[in-house]
Wavefront OBJ file of the C-alpha trace (Angstrom):
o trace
v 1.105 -28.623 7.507
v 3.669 -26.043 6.575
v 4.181 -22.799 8.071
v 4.599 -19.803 6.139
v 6.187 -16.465 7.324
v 4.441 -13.745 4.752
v 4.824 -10.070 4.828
v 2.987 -7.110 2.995
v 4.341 -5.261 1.180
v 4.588 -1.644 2.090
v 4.176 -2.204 5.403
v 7.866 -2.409 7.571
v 6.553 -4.504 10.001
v 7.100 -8.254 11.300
v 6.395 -10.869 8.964
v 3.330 -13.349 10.338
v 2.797 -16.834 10.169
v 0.357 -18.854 8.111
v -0.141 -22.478 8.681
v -1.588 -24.508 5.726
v -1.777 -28.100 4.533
v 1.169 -28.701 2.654
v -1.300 -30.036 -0.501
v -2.739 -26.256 -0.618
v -2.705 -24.162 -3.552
v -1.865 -20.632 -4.284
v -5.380 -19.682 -3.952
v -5.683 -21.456 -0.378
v -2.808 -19.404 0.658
v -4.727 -16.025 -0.395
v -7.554 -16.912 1.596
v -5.467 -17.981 4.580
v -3.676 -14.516 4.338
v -6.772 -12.648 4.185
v -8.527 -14.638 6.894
v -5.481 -13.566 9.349
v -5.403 -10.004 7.962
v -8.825 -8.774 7.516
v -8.445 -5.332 8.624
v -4.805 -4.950 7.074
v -5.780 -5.731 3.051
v -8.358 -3.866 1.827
v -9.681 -5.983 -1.305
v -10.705 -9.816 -1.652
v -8.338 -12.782 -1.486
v -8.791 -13.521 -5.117
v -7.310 -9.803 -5.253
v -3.835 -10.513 -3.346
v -1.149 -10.525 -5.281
v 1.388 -13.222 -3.882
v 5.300 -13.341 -4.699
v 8.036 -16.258 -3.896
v 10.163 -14.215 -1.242
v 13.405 -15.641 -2.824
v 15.445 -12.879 -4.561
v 16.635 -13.254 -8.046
v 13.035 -13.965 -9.484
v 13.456 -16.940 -7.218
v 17.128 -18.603 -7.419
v 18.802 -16.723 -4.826
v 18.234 -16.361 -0.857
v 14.996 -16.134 0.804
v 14.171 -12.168 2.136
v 14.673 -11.803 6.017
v 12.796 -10.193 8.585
v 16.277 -7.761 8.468
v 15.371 -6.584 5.466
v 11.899 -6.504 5.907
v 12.268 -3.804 8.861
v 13.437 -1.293 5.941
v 10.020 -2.113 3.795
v 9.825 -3.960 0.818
v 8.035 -1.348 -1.865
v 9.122 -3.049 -5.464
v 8.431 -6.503 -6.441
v 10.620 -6.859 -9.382
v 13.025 -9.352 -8.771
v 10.477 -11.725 -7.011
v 8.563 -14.141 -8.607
v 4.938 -13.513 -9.474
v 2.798 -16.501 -7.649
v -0.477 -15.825 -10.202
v -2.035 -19.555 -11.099
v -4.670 -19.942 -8.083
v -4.835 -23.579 -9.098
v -0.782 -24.345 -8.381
v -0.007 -26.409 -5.567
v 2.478 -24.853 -3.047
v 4.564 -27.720 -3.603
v 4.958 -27.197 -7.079
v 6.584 -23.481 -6.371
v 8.912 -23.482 -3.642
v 6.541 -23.774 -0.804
v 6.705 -27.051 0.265
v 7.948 -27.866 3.607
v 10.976 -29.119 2.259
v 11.300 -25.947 0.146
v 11.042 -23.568 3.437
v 12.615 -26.153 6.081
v 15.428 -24.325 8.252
v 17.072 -24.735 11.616
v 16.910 -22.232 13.506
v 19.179 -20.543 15.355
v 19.254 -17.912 18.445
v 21.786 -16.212 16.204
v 19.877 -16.453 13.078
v 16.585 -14.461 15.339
v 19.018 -12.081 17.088
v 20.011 -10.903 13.657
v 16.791 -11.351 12.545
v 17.632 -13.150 9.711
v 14.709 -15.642 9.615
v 13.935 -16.267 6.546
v 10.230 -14.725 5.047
v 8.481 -17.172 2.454
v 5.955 -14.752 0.492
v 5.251 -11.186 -0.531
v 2.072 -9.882 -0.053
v 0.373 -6.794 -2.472
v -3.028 -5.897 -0.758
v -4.009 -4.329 -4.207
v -7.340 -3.036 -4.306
v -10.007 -3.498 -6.986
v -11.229 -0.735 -9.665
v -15.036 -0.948 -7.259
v -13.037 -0.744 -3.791
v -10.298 2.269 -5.989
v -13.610 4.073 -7.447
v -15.420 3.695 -3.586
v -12.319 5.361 -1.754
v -11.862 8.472 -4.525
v -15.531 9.462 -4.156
v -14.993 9.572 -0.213
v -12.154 11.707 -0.984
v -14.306 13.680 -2.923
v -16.803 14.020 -0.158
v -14.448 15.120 2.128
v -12.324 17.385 0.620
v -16.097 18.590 -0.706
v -17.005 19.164 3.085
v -14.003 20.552 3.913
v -14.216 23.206 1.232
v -18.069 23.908 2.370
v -16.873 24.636 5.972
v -13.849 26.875 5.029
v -16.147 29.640 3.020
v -15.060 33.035 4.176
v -16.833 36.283 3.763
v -15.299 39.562 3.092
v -16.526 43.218 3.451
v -16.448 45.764 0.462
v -14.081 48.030 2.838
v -11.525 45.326 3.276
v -11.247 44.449 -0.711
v -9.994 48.029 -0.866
v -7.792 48.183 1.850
v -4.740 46.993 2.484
v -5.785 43.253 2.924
v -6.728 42.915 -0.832
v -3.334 41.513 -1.343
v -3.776 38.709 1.127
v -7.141 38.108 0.153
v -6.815 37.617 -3.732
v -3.563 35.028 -2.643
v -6.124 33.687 -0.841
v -8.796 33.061 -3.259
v -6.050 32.392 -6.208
v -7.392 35.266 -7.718
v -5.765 38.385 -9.919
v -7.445 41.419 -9.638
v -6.715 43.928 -12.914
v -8.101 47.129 -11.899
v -9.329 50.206 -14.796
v -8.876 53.503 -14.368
v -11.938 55.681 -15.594
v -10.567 56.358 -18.961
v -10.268 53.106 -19.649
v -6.577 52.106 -19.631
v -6.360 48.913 -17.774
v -3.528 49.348 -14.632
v -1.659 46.793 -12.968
l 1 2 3 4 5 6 7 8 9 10 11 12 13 14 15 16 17 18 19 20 21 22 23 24 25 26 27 28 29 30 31 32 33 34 35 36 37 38 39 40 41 42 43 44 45 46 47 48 49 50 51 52 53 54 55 56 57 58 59 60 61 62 63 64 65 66 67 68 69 70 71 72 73 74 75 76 77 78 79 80 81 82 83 84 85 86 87 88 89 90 91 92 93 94 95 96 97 98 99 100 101 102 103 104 105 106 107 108 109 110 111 112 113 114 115 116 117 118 119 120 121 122 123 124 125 126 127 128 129 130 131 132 133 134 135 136 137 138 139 140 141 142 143 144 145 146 147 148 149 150 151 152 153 154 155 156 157 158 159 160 161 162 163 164 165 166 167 168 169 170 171 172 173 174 175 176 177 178 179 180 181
């Protein structure tokens, strides 16, 4: 078994722990992380996006949890983990790969070391399914908000504040025809 500190990305939270066989794939990992964050990512595993939590496209130091408390929003600069097939082993995950001693200084400063990025992107179905419930919504919304307004109060003084708030221009014509603004 190897354990696996992931974060999301987006998120400034803690990282969290996955434990999987050390023969695993890249696709076993996205299932793991889904199964342990089912209400965090929105889409299906085969949907996560993974990265290699090493900086420099992977040759330099792993990300901590330090710099995960500021939120991690751009990938670039982390390797792209995208063959489901590849065995963890084979791409920097193997529990020699992520091995470290720990120390009470290392967690004080919180710099623990996090193994793998995680994008919770979300299908074009699950993209097209949250838009139309914004639509509905802001729909409803609109529906409750109609206002009605008198003839006498067009005319008075409050046709200023209601043509702001309709977003409308009134152009008003004078009875010989000129048009007056």
């Amino acid at each position: 078994m190897v354990k696996l500190f992931c974060a999301i990305v987006n998120d400034a939270g803690a990282a969290f722990p996955v434990d999987i066989d050390a023969e695993a794939t890249v696709g076993d990992l996205k299932n793991a992380i889904k199964k342990k964050n089912p209400a965090t990512l929105a889409c299906d595993a085969k949907d996560l996006e993974l990265f290699l939590a090493k900086k420099d496209e992977g040759r330099g130091p792993w990300l901590t949890e330090a710099e995960l408390l500021d939120g991690v929003a751009d990938t670039s600069g982390f390797e792209k983990l995208d063959v489901a097939g590849a065995p963890l082993k084979l791409i920097g995950l193997s529990k020699r790969d992520v091995r470290l001693h720990v120390t009470k200084q290392l967690v004080k400063a919180k710099k623990t070391p996090v193994h793998v990025l995680v994008n919770g992107v979300q299908n074009s179905a699950t993209k097209s399914s949250a838009l139309e419930d914004l639509v509905k919504e802001v729909h409803a919304e609109t529906l409750t908000k109609k206002r009605t307004f008198r003839h006498s109060q067009v005319v008075s003084s409050d046709c200023e504040t209601i043509t702001n708030e309709l977003n409308i221009k009134i152009t008003t014509v004078d009875v010989t025809g000129c048009i007056v603004t």
